[in-house]
Every structure is written in structure tokens, then in C-alpha cells.
C-alpha atoms as one frame of an Amber mdcrd trajectory, in Angstrom:
protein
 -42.031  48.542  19.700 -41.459  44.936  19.803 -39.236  43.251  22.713 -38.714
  39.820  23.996 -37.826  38.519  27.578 -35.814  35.978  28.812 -37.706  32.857
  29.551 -35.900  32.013  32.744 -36.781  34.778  35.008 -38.406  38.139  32.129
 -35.340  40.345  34.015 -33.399  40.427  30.414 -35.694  42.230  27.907 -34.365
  42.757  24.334 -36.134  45.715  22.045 -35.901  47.070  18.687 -35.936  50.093
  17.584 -35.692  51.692  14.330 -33.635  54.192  12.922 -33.425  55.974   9.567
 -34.412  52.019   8.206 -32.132  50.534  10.519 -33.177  47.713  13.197 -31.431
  48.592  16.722 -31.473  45.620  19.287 -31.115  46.927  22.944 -30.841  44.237
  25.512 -31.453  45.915  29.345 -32.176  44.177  32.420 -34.881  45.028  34.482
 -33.802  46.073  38.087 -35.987  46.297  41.114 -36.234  49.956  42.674 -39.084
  50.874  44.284 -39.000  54.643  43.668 -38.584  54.295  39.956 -41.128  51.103
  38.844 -39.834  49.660  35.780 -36.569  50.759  35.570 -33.595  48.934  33.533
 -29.959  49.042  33.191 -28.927  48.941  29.520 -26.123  46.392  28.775 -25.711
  47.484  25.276 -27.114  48.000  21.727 -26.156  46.061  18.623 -27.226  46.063
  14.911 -27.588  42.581  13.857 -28.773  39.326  15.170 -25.078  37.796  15.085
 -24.022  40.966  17.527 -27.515  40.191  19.730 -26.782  36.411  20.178 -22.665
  37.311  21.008 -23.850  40.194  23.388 -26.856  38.270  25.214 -23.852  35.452
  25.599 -22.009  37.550  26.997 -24.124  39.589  29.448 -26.602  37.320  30.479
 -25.985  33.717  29.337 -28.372  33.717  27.444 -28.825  32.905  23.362 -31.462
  33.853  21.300 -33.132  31.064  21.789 -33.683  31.183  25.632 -36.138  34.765
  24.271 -40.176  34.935  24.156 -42.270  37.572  22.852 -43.083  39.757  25.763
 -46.623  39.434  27.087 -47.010  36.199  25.691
């Protein structure tokens, strides 16, 4: 599954997912626990890049544009 991370600090990670032909864009935030490594808080799920760029606005203050590829 694909996912990109915010360039300013990789906490806001955005993934897609596919359903029935449909792309799914979840945007969590990573959140430091040291009993469950890796765990994130989901902020919410959209289905097009319009709703992603309004929603990663919104949460994080982010745009699109502020996203890498993760583990690149």
C-alpha cells in the first residue's frame, strides 16, 4: 500500500487503500506510545484528492504539496 509523509516532521502519513475499484485516502498521525510502537490516530478518510488537500488543511496544515513518498 502506498503512503506519503509529511515533509516537516513524517508524524502525518497519508495511505491509500482500495476498495471494490475505489481509491481511499486515510491521513493518521503517528503518535508516540511506547507500549504500542507505531501506533496512529486516524483524522479521517476521504475519496478524492480535492477532499485530501481540504482535510490535510484542515487537520494538519498541511497541502498536498508539503507530502513525500514514504521511505524516500
Amino acid at each position: 500500500m502506498p503512503s506519503w509523509e509529511c515533509l516537516c516532521c513524517g508524524q502525518w502519513v497519508v495511505t491509500v487503500e482500495t476498495d471494490h475499484g475505489r481509491s481511499w485516502y486515510r491521513l493518521s498521525r503517528r503518535v508516540p506510545d511506547p507500549l504500542v510502537p507505531g501506533a496512529c490516530h486516524v483524522a479521517g478518510e476521504v475519496s478524492s484528492i480535492a477532499a485530501l488537500e481540504d482535510l490535510l488543511h484542515r487537520e494538519a496544515r498541511l497541502g498536498v504539496g508539503d507530502l513525500r513518498l514514504a521511505g524516500g
